[in-house]
N, C-alpha and C positions, 0 to 999 in steps of 0.2 A: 504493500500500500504506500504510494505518496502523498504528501501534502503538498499544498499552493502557498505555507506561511511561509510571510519575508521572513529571515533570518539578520540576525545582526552580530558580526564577531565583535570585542571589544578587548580591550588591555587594561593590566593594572593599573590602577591609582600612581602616578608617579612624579619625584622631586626635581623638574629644570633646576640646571643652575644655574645662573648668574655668570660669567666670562667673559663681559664686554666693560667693566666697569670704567677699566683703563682706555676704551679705544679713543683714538683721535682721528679725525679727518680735517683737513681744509684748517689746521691748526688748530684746531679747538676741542672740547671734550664733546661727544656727542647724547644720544638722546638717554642712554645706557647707562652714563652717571646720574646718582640721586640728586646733582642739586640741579643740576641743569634739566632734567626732567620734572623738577618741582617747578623750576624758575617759570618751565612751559605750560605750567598747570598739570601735570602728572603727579602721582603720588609717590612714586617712586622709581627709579631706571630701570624701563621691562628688559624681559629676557626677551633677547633675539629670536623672530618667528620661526626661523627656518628649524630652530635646537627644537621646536616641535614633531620636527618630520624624523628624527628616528622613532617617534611612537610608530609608525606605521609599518616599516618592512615587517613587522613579525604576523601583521593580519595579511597585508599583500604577499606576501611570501607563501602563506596557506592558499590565500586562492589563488597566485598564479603559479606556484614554487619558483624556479630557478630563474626563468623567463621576464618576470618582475624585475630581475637584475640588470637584463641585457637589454629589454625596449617598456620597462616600465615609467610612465608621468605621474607626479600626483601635481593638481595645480590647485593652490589656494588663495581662497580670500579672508587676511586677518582681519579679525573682529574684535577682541579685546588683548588687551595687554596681560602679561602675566609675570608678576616680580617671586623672586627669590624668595621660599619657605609655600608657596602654595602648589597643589598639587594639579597633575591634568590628566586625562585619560584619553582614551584614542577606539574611535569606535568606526566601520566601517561595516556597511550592508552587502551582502552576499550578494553576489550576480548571478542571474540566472544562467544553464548551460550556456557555454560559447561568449557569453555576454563580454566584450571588450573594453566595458569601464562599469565604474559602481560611484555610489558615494561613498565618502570616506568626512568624519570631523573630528575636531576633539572640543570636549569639555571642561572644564575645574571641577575640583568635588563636589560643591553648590550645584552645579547644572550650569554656571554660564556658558556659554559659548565662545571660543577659545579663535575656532576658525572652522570654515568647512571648504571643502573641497572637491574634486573630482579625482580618482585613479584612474588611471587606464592602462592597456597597452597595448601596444602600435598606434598606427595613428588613428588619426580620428578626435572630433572638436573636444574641448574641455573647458572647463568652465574659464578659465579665464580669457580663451580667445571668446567666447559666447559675452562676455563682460568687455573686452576691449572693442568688440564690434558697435557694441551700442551706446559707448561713448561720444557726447555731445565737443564737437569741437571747441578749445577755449576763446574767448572771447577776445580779450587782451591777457599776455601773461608779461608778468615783470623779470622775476628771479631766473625764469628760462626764457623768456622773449628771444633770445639768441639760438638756441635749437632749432631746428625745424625736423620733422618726420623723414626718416630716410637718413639723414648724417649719418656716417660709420664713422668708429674711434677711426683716430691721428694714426695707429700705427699696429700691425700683429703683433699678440704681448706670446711670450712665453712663459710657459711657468711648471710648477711641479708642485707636489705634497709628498715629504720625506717624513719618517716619523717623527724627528725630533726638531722639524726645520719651527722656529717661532714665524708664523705668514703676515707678523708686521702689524704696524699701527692699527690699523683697523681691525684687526684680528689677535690682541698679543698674546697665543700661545701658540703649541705644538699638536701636533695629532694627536700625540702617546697624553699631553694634557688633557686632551678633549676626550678621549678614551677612556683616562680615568674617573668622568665625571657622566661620560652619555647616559640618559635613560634607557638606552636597552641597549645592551652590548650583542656583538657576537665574534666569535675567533676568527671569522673571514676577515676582519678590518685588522687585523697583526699578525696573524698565522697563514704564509704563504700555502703551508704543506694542505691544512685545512678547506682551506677554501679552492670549490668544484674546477675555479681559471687558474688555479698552480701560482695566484698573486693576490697577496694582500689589494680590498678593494675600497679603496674613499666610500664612507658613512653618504649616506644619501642629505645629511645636515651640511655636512664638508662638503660637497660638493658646490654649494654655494660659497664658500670659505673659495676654496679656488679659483670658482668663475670673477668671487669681488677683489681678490687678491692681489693684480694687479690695474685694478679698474682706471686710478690717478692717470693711467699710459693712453688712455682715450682721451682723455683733455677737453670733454663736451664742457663748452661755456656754461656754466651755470654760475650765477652772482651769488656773492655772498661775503661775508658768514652767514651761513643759515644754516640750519639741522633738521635734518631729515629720519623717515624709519621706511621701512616695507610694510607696506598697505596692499600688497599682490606681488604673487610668487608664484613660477611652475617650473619643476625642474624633468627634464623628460630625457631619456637614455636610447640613441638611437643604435646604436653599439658599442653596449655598454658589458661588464661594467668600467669606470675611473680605477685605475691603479695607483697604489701608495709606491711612488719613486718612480713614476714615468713622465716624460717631459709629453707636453701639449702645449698646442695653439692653440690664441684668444682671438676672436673678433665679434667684434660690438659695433650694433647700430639702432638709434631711435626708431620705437614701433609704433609710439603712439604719446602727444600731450594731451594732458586734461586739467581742469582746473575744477576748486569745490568751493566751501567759505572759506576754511581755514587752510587750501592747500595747492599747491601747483606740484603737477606731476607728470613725470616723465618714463616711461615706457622703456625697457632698452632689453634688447634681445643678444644674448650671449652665446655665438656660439663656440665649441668648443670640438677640437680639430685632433688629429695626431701631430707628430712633431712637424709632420714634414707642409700640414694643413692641406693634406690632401681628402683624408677623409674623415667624416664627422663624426665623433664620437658623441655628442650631447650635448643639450640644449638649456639655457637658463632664460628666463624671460620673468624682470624684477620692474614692479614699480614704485619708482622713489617717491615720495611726496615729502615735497618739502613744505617746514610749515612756515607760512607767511608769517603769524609774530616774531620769531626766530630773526627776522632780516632787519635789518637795523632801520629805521623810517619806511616802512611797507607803508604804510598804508596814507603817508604823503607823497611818497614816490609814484605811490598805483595813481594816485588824484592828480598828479601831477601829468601825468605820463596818457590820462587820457578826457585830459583838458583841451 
């Protein structure tokens, strides 16, 4: 006998940590620090979105098994913040036979709403190209007024994740750091022998860590100081997975601005290459939003600018 009920997997209760406190960009401390996050009306420096997405391989992993590794997406849209000492879970719905994406979110122990998102794998639309479609063009933008749709970074970045390489101001630790603290570990991410590619494989969180890693090498004008977070995230594995110690190409290019009250935002689509940037290994696509109080006279400048 079968049934017709949805099912829903989910994961344990579990402790983000905190690991951005120190980061700087554009010289300054960003959204991550508590005071600068209070200054902005936050309560505290959230935990970086993406350290949400190792909640997931271990549900994605049961439905798609190995496959999830090598052309699996999850694409999200963050919803609330989440600081140091509170707890999230990670729940995603079951797809039916053959089904090539599900929903997937997570939660706080409360029930807020953390983020939700789309999985898939291979291609096929996902929520955040369904979201960047029906984006209203911005009106006037100040802090990116300089951008336009389609600009590619200044230059191919290169880069790697070694275990113990620190990936820099905006990131200041190590893999084997970030290791020591993930919410869900597994021996694939430092046991070459272990894992089914015969190679330690970049955490599906890190992979964001890499793609922003060398982002400064793109040099898209954006004014400032201003501080920014991710407000939209999708990271998608076209053949995949990322190796811990192999060298890859970066290129980046504007996918989309938008603007809200409190935000101007920019789109940019990462992709991510073998050494030689012949063929693609994986796909990042992050939206910045930076926030207008953050910019020093916004909102004489904006009056100003469209007087």
């Amino acid at each position: 006998m079968t049934f017709a009920t949805p099912l829903t997997l989910s994961g344990p209760l579990r402790h983000p940590r905190q690991m951005l406190a120190d980061q700087e960009y554009g010289g300054h401390a960003s959204i991550h620090d508590d005071a600068m996050a209070e200054k902005l009306g936050f309560r505290a420096g959230p935990i970086e979105g993406p350290t949400h997405f190792s909640l997931f391989p271990p549900l994605l992993e049961k439905i798609w098994g190995e496959a999830w590794y090598e052309r699996g997406c999850i694409s999200s849209h963050y919803l609330n913040m989440v600081v140091e000492g509170e707890e999230v879970r990670a729940f995603a719905d079951w797809p039916a036979p053959g089904a090539a994406r599900t929903r997937v979110w997570a939660e706080k122990a409360d029930g807020t709403p953390v983020l939700e998102a789309s999985a898939s794998l291979g291609a096929g639309p996902t929520l955040l190209e369904e979201r960047m479609a029906a984006l209203r063009p911005p009106e006037k933008l100040l802090i990116l007024e300089d951008l336009t749709v389609g600009m590619k970074g200044a230059e191919d970045e290169h880069v790697r994740m070694d275990p113990d390489q620190n990936m820099g101001a905006l990131y200041p630790f190590s893999l084997n750091q970030k290791l020591a603290a993930i919410t869900e570990t597994s021996p694939w991410y430092s046991d070459a022998k272990s894992s089914p590619w015969g190679r330690a494989i970049i955490p599906l969180e890190m992979v964001s860590v890499l793609a922003e890693y060398s982002s400064r090498l793109a040099r898209f004008p954006v004014k400032g100081p201003a501080v920014g977070l991710f407000a939209d995230q999708e990271i998608r594995m076209l053949d995949g997975p990322l190796f811990v110690g192999e060298d890859y190409l970066i290129r980046r290019e504007i996918a989309a601005l938008a603007e809200s009250r409190r935000t101007e935002s920019y789109w940019v689509r990462t992709r991510i290459f073998d050494a030689a940037g012949k063929v693609q290994k994986a796909e990042m696509l992050l939206n910045h939003a930076t926030l207008k109080d953050s910019y020093a006279g916004y909102q004489q400048a904006s009056a100003a600018q469209k007087a």
